[in-house]
Backbone of each chain as ProteinMPNN parsed JSONL, in Angstrom:
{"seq_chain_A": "XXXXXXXXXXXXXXXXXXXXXXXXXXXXXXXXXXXXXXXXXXXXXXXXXXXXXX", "coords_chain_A": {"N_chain_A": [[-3.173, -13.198, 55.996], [-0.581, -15.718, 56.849], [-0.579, -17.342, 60.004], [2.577, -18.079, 60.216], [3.204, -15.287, 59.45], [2.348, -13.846, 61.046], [3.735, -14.564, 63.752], [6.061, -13.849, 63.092], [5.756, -10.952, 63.179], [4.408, -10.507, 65.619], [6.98, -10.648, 66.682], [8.978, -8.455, 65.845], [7.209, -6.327, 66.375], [7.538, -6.222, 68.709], [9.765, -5.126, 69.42], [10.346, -2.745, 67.26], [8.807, -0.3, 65.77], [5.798, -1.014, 63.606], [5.116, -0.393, 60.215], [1.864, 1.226, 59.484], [0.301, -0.373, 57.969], [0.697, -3.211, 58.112], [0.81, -3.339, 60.972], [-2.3, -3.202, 61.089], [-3.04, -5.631, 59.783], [-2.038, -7.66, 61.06], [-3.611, -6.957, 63.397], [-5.986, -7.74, 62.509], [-5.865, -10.414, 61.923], [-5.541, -11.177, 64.671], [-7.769, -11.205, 65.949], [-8.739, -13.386, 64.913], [-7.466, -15.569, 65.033], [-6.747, -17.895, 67.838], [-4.601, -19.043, 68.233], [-2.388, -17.387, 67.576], [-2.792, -15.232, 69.041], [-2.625, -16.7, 71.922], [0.219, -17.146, 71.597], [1.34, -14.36, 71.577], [0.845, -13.258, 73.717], [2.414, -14.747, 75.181], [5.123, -14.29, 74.527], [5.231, -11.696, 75.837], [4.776, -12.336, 78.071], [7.473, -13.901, 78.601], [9.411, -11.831, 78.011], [8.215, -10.227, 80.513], [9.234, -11.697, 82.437], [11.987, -11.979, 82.345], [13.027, -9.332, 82.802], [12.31, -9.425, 85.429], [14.435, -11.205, 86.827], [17.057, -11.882, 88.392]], "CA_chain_A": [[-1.912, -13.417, 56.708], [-0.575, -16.88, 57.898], [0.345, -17.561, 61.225], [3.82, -17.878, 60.26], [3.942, -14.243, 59.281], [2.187, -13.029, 62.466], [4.353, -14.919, 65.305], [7.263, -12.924, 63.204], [5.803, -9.802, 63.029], [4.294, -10.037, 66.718], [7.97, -10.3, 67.764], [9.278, -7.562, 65.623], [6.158, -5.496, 66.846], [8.011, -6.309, 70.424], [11.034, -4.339, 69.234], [10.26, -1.604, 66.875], [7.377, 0.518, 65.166], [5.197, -1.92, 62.858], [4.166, 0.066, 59.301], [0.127, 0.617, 59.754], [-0.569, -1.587, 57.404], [1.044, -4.537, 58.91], [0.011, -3.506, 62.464], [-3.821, -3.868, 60.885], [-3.199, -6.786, 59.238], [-2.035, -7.946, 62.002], [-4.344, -7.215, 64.113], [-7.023, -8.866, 62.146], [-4.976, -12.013, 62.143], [-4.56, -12.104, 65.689], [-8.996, -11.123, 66.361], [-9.378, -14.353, 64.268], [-6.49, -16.674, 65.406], [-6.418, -18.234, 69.441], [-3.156, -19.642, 68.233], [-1.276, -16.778, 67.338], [-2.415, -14.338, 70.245], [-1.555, -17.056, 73.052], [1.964, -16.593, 71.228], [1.884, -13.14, 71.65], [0.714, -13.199, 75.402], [3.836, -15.73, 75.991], [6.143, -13.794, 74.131], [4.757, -10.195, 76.748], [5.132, -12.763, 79.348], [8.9, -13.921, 78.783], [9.5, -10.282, 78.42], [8.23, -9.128, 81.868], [9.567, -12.829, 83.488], [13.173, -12.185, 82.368], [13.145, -8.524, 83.945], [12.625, -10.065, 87.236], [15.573, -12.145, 86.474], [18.584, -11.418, 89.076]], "C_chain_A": [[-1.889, -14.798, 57.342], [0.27, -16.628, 59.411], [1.508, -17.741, 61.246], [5.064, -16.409, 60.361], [3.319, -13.335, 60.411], [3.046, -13.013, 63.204], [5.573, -13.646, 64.71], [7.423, -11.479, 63.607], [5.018, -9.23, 64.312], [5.716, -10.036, 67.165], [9.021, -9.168, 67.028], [8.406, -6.331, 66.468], [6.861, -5.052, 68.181], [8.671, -4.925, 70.445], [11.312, -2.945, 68.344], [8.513, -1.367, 66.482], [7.145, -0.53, 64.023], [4.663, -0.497, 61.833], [2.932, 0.107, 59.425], [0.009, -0.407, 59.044], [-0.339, -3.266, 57.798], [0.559, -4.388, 60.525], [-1.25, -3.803, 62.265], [-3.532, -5.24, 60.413], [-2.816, -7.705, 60.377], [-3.131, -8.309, 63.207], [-5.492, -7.826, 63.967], [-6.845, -10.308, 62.395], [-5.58, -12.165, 63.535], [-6.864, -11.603, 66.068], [-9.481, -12.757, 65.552], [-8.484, -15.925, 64.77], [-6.511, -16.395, 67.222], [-4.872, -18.229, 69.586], [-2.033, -18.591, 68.448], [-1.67, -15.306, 68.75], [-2.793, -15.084, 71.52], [-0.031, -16.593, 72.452], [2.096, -15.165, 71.844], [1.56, -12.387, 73.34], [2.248, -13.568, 75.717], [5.19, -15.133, 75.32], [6.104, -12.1, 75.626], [5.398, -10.954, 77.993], [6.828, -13.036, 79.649], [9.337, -12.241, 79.149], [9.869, -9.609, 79.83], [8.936, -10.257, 82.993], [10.956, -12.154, 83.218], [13.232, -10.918, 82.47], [12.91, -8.334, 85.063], [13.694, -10.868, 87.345], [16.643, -11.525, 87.596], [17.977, -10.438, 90.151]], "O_chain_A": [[-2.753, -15.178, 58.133], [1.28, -16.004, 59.738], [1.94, -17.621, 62.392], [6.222, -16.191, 60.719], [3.764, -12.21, 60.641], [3.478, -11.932, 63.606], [5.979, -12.744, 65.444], [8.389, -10.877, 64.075], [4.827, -8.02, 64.431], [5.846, -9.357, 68.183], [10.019, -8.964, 67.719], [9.016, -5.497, 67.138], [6.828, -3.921, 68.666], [8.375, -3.938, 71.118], [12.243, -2.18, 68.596], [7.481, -1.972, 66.773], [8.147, -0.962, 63.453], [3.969, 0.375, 62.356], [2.472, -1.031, 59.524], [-0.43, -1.436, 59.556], [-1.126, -4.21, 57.733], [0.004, -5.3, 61.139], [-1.703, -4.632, 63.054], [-4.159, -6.045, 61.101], [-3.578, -8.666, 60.49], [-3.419, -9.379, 63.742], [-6.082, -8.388, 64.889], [-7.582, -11.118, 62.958], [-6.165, -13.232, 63.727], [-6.98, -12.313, 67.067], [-10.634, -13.151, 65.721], [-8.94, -17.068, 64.795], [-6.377, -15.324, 67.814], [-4.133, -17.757, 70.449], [-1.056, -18.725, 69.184], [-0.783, -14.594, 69.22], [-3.302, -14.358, 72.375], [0.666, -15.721, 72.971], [3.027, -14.936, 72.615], [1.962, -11.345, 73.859], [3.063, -12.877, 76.328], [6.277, -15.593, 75.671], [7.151, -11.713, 76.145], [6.248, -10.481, 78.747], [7.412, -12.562, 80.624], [9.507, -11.685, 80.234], [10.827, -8.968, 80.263], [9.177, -9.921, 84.153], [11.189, -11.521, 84.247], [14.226, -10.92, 81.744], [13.175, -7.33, 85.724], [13.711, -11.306, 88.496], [16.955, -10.365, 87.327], [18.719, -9.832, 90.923]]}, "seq_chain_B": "XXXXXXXXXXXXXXXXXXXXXXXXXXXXXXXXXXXXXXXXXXXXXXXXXXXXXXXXXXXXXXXXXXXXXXXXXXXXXXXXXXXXXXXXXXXXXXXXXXXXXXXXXXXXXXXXXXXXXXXXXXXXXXXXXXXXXXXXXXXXXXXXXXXXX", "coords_chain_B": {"N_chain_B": [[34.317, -10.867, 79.992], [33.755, -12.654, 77.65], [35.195, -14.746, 78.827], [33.472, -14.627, 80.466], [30.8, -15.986, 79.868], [31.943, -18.345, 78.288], [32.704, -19.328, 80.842], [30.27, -19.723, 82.161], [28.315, -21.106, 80.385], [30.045, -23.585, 80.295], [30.211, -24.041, 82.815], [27.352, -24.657, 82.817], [26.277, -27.44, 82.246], [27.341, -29.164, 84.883], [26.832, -27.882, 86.68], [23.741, -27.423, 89.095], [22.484, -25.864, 90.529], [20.005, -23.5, 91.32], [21.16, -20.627, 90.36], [22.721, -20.24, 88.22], [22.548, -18.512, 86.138], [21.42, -16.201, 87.173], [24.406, -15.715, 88.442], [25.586, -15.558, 86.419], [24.24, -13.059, 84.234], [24.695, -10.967, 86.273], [27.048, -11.208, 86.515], [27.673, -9.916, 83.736], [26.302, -8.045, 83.925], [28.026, -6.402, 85.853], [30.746, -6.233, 84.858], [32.434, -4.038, 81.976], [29.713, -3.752, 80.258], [29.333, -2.646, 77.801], [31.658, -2.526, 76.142], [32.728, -4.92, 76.429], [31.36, -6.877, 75.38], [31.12, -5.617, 72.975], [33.84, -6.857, 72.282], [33.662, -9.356, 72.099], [31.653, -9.623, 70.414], [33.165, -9.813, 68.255], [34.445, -12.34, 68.236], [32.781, -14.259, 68.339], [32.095, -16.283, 66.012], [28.589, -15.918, 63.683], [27.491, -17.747, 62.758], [25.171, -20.693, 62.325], [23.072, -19.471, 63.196], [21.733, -16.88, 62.442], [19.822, -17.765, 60.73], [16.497, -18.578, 60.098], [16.053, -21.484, 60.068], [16.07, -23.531, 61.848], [13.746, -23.248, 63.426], [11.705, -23.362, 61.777], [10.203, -25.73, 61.291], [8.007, -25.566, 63.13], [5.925, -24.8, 61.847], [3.734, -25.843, 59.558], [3.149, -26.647, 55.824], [1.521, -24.89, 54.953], [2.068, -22.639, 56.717], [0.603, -22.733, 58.962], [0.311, -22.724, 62.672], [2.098, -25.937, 63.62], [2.088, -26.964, 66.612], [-0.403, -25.42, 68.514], [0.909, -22.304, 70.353], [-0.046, -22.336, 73.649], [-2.132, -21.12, 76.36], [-0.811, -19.208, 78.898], [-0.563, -19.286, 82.264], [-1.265, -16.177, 83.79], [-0.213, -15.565, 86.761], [1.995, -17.28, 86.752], [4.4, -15.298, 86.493], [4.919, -14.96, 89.307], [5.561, -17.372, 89.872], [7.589, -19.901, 91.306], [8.916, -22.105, 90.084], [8.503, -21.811, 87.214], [9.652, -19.362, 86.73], [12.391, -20.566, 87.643], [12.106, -22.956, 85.516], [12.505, -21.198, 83.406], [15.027, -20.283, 83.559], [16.686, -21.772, 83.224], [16.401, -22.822, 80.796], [17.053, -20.396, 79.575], [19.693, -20.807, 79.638], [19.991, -22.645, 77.751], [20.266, -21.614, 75.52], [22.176, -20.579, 72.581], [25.155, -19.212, 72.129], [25.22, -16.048, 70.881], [22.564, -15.763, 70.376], [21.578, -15.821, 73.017], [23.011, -13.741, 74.083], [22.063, -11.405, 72.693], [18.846, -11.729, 72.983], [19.347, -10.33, 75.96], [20.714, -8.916, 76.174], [18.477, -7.294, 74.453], [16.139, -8.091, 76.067], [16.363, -8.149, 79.393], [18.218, -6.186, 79.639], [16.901, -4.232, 78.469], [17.977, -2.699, 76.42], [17.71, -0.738, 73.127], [16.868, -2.202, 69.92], [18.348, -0.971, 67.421], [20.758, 0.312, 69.357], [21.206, -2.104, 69.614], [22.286, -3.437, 66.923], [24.395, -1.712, 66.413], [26.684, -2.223, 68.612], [27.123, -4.514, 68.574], [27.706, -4.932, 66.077], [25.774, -6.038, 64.115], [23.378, -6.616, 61.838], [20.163, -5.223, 61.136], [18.647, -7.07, 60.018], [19.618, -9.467, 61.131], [19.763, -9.108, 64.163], [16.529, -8.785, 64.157], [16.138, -11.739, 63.897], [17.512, -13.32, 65.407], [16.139, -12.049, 67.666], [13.673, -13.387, 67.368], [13.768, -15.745, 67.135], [15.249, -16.433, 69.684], [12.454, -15.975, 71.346], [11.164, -17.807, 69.935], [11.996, -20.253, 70.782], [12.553, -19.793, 73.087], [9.657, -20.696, 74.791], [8.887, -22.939, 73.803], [10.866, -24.521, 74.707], [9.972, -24.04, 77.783], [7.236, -24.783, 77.467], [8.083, -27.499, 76.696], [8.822, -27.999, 79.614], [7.05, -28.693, 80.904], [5.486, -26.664, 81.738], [2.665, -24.329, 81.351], [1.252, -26.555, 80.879], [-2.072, -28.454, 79.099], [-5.118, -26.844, 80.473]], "CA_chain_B": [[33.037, -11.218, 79.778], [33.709, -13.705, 77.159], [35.126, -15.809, 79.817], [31.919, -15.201, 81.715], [29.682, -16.547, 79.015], [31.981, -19.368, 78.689], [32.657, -20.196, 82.228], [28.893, -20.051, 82.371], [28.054, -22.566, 79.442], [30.736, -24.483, 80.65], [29.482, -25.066, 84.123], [25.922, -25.172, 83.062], [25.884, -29.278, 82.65], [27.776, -29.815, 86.009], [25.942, -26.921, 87.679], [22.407, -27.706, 89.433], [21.929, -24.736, 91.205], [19.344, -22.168, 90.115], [21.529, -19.394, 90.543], [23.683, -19.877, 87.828], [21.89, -17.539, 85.136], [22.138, -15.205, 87.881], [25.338, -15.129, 88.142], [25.763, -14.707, 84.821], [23.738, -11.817, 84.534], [24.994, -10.419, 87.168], [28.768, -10.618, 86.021], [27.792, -9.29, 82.464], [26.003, -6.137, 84.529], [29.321, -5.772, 86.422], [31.71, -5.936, 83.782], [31.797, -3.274, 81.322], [28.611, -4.558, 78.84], [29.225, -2.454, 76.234], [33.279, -2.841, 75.928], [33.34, -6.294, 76.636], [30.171, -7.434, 74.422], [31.691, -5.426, 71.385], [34.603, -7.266, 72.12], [32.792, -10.612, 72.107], [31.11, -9.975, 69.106], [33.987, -9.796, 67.121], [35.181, -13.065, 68.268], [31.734, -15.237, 68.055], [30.799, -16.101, 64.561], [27.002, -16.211, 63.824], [26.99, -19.504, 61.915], [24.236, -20.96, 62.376], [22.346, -18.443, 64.084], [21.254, -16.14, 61.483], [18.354, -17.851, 59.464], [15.187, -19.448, 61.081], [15.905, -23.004, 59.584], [15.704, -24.451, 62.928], [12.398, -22.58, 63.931], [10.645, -23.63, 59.961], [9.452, -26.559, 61.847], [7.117, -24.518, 64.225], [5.054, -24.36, 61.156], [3.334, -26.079, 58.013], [3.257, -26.059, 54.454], [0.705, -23.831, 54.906], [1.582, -21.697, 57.741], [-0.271, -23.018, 60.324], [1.053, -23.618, 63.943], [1.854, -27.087, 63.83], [1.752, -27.133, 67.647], [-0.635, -24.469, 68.727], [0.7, -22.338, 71.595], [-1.098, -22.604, 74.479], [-2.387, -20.133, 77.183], [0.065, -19.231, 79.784], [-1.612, -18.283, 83.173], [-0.19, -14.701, 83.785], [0.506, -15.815, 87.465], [3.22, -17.755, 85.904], [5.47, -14.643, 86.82], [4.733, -15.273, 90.404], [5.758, -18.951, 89.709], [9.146, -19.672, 91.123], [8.693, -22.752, 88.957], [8.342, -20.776, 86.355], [11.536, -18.771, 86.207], [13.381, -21.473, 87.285], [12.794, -23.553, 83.785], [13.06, -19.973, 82.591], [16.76, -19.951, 83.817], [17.161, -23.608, 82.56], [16.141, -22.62, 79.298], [17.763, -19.571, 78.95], [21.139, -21.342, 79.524], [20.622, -23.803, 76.805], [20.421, -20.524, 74.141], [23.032, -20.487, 71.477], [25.783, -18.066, 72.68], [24.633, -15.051, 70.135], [21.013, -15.687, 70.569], [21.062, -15.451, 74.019], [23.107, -12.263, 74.501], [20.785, -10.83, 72.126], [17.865, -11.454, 73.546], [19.477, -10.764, 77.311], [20.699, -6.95, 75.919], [17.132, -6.608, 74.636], [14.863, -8.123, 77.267], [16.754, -7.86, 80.184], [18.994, -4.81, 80.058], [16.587, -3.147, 77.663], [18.776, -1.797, 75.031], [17.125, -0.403, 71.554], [17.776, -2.632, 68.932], [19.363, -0.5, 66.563], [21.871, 0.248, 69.96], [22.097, -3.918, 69.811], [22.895, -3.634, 66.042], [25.832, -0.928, 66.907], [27.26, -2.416, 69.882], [27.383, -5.765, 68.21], [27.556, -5.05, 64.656], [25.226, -6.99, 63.468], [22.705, -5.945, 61.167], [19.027, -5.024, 61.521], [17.934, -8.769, 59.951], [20.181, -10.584, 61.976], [19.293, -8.601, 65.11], [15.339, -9.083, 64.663], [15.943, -13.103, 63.321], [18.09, -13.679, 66.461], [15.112, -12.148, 68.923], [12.667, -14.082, 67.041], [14.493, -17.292, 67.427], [15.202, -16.826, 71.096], [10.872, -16.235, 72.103], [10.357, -19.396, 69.969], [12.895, -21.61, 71.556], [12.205, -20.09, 75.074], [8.414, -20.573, 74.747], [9.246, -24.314, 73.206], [11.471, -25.061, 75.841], [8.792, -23.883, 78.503], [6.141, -26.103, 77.353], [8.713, -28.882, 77.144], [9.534, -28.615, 80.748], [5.677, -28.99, 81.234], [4.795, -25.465, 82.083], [1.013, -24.571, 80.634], [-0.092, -27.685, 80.363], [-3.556, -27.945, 78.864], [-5.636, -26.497, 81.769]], "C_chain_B": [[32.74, -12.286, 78.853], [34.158, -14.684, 77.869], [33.962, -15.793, 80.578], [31.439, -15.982, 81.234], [30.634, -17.605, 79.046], [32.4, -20.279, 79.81], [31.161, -20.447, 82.243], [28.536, -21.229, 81.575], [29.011, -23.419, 79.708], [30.056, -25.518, 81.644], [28.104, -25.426, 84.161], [25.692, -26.72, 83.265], [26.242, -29.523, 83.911], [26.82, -28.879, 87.183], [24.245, -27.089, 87.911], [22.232, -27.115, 89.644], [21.18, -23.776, 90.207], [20.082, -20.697, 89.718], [22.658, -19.02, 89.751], [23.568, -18.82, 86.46], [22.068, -15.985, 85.852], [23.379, -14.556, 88.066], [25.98, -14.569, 87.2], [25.52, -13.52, 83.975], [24.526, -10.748, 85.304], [26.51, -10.171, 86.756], [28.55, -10.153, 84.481], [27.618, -7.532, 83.39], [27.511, -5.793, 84.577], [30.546, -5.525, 85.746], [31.158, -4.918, 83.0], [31.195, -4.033, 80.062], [29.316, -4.154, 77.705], [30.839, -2.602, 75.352], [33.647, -4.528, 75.565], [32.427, -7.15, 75.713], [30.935, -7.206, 73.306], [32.931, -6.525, 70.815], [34.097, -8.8, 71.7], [32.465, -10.634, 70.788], [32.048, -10.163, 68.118], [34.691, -11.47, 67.036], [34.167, -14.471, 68.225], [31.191, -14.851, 67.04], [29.094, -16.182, 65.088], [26.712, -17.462, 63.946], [25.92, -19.155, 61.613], [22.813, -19.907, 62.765], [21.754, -17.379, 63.6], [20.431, -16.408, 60.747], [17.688, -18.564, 61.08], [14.954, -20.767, 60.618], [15.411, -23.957, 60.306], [14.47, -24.035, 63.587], [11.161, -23.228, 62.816], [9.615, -24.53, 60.401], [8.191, -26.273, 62.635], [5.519, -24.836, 63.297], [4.732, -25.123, 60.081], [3.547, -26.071, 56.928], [2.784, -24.958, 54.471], [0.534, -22.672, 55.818], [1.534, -21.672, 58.495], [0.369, -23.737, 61.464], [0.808, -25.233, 63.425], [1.384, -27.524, 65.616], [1.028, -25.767, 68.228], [0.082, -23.372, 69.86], [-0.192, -22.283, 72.216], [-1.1, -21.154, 75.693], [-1.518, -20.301, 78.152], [-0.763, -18.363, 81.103], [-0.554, -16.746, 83.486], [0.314, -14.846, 85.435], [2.131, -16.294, 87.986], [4.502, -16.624, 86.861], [6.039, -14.577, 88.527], [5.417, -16.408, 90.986], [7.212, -19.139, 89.939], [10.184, -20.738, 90.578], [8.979, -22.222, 88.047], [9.332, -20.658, 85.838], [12.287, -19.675, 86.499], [13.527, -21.977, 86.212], [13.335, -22.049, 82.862], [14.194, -19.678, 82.67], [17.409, -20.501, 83.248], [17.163, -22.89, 80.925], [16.835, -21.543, 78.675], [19.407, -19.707, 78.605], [21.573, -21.986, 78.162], [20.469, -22.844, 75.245], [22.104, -20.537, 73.545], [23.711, -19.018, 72.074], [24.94, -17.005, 72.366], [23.435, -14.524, 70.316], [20.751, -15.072, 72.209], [21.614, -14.134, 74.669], [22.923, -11.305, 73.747], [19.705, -10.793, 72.638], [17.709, -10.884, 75.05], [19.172, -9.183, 76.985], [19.227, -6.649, 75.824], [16.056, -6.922, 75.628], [15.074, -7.737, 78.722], [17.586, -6.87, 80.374], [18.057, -3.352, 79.207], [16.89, -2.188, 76.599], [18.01, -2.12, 73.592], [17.511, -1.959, 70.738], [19.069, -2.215, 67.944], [20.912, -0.231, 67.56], [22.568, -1.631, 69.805], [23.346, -3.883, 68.394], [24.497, -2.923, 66.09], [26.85, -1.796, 67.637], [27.773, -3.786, 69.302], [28.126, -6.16, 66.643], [26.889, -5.651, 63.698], [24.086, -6.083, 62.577], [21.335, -5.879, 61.384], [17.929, -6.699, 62.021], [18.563, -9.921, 60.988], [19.37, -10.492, 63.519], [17.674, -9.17, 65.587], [15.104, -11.015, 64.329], [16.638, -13.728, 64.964], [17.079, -13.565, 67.795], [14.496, -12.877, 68.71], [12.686, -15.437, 67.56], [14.397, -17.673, 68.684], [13.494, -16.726, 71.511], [10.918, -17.137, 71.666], [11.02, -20.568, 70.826], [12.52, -21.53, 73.228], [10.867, -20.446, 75.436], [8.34, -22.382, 74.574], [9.64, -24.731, 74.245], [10.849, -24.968, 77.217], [8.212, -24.78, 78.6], [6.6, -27.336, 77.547], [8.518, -29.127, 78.915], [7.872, -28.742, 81.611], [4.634, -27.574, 81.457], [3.704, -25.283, 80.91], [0.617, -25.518, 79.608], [-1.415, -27.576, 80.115], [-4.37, -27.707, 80.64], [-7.093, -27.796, 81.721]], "O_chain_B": [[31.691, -12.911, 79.004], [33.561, -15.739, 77.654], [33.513, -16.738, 81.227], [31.4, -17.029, 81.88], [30.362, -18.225, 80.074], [32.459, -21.508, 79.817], [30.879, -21.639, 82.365], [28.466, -22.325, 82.131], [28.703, -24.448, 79.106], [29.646, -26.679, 81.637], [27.575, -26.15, 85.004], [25.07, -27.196, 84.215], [25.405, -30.274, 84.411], [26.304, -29.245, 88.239], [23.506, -26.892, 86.947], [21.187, -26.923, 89.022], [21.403, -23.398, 89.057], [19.626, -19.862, 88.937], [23.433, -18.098, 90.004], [24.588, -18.439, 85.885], [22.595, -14.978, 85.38], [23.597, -13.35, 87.954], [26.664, -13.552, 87.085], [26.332, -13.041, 83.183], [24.909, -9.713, 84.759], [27.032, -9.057, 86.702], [29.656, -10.012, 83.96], [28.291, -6.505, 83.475], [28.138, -5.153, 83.734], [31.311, -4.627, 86.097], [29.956, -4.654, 83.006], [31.783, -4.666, 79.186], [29.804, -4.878, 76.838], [30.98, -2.754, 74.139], [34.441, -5.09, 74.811], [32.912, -8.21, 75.317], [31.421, -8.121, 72.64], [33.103, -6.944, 69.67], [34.465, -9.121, 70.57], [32.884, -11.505, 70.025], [31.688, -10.713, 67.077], [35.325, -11.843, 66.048], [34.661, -15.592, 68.1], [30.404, -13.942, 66.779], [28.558, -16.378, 66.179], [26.048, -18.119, 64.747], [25.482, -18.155, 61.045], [21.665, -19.995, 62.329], [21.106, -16.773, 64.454], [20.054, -15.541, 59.959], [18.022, -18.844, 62.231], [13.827, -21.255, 60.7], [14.683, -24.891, 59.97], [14.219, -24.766, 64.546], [9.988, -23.476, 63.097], [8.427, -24.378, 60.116], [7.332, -27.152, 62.56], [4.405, -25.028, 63.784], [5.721, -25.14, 59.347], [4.446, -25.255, 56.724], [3.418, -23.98, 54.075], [-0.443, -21.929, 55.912], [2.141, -20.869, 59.203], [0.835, -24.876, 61.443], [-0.244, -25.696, 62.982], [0.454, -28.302, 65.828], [1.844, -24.876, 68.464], [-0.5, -23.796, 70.858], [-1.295, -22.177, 71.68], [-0.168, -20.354, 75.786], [-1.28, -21.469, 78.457], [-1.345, -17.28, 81.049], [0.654, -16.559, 83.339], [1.36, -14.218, 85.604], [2.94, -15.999, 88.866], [5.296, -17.069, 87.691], [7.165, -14.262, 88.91], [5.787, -16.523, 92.154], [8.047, -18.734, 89.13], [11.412, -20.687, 90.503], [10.202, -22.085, 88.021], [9.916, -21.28, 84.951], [13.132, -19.858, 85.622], [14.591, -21.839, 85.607], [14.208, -21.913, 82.005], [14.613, -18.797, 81.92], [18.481, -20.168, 82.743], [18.123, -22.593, 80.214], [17.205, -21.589, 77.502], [20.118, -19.115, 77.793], [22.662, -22.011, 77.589], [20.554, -23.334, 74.119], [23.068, -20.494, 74.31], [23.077, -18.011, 72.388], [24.008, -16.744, 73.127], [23.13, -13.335, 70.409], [19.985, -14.165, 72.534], [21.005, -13.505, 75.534], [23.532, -10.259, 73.97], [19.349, -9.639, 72.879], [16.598, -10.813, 75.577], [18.205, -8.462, 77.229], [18.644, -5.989, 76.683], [15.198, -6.104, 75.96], [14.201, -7.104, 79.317], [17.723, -6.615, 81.57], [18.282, -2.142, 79.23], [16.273, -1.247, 76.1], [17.769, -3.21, 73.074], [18.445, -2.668, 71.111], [20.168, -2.729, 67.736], [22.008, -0.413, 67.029], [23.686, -2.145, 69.854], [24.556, -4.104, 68.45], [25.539, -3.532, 65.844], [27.916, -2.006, 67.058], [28.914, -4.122, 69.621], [28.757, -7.133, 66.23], [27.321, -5.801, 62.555], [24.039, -4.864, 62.741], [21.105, -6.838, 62.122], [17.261, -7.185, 62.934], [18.043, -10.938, 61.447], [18.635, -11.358, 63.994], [17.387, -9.708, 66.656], [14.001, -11.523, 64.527], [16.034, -14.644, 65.522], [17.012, -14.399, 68.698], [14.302, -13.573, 69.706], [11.85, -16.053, 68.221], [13.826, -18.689, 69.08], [13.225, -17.719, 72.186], [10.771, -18.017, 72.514], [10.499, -21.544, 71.365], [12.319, -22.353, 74.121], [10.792, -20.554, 76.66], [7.633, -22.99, 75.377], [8.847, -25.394, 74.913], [11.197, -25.891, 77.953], [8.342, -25.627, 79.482], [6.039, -28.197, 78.226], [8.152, -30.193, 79.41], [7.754, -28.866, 82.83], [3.408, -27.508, 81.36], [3.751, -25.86, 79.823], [0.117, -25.554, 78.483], [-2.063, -26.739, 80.743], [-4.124, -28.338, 81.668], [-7.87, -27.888, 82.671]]}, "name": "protein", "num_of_chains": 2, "seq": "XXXXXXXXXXXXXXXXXXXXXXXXXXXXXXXXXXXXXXXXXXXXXXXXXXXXXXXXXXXXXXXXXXXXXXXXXXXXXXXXXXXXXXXXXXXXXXXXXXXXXXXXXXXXXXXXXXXXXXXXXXXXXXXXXXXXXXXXXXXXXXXXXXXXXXXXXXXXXXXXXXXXXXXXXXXXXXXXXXXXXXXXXXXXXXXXXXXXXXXXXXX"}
């Protein structure tokens, strides 16, 4: 898996149920990549920042 | 509510204050969302706003972050820094994009309720969230937030 098809499929992941086999593949990706799970911290983080919003 | 959104993007350039995302927010809550959104949607094309053309860049021939992200301290939320560029930034979202990502991050609504309510379709729906984390995450770092530590 490239990092192009993680960042997408950590921000689908956000929003619905991930197929197993893409949630593993996934998750291998992201035990081997720094890059792509800061992304997926800073995507958790917008998240919980913009329900403190107002 | 479509006058909210564009009184809001209107006054964003002349408006300094942090509190104008707020208000904005705040008059979508108070109006009826789901009446006045549907209505909205019918009257803001997509365009542009439907592929990831302007995101492609993010990435390589091969894939690979061109700019890695970077670690965000989780205090951050604490940071009143922080949410401020986070207000900034959320202003400068593409109508569509950003009351897509507002319904789902901030009011919490399903997707498939987004796709209903809006009409839009599943792909649009998850290409439109996608779009808004990279741009708000982009636009973050721009405004200096997690700088290398």
């Amino acid at each position: 898996m490239k990092c192009r098809e993680a960042a997408q499929l950590i921000s689908r992941g956000m929003d619905e149920n991930l197929p197993w086999w893409q949630r593993s593949s996934l998750r291998l990706h992201l035990l081997i990549c720094d890059a792509c799970t800061s992304f997926s911290r800073q995507v958790r983080l917008l998240r919980a920042a913009v329900r403190r919003l107002v | 509510m479509q006058e909210t959104l564009l009184a809001a993007l209107a006054a964003q350039k002349s408006f300094a204050g942090r509190s104008q995302v707020r208000t904005w927010l705040t008059g979508i809550l108070k109006h009826k969302i789901v009446d006045s959104i549907r209505k909205a949607s019918r009257e803001q094309p997509l365009e542009g706003e439907a592929t990831l053309e302007d995101i492609e860049p993010l990435f390589d021939a091969t894939g690979h972050w061109r700019e890695p992200p970077r670690e965000w301290p989780e205090q951050a939320l604490e940071n009143k820094q922080f949410l401020a560029a986070l207000e900034e930034c959320l202003r400068r979202l593409p109508a569509r994009t950003g009351q897509v990502f507002l319904m789902r991050e901030h009011l919490g609504v399903e997707t498939t309720e987004i796709c209903k309510e809006l009409g839009l379709t599943p792909t649009h729906v998850w290409v439109l969230l996608y779009r808004a984390r990279q741009v708000l995450r982009e636009c973050l770092q721009m405004t200096g937030f997690g700088a290398k530590a």
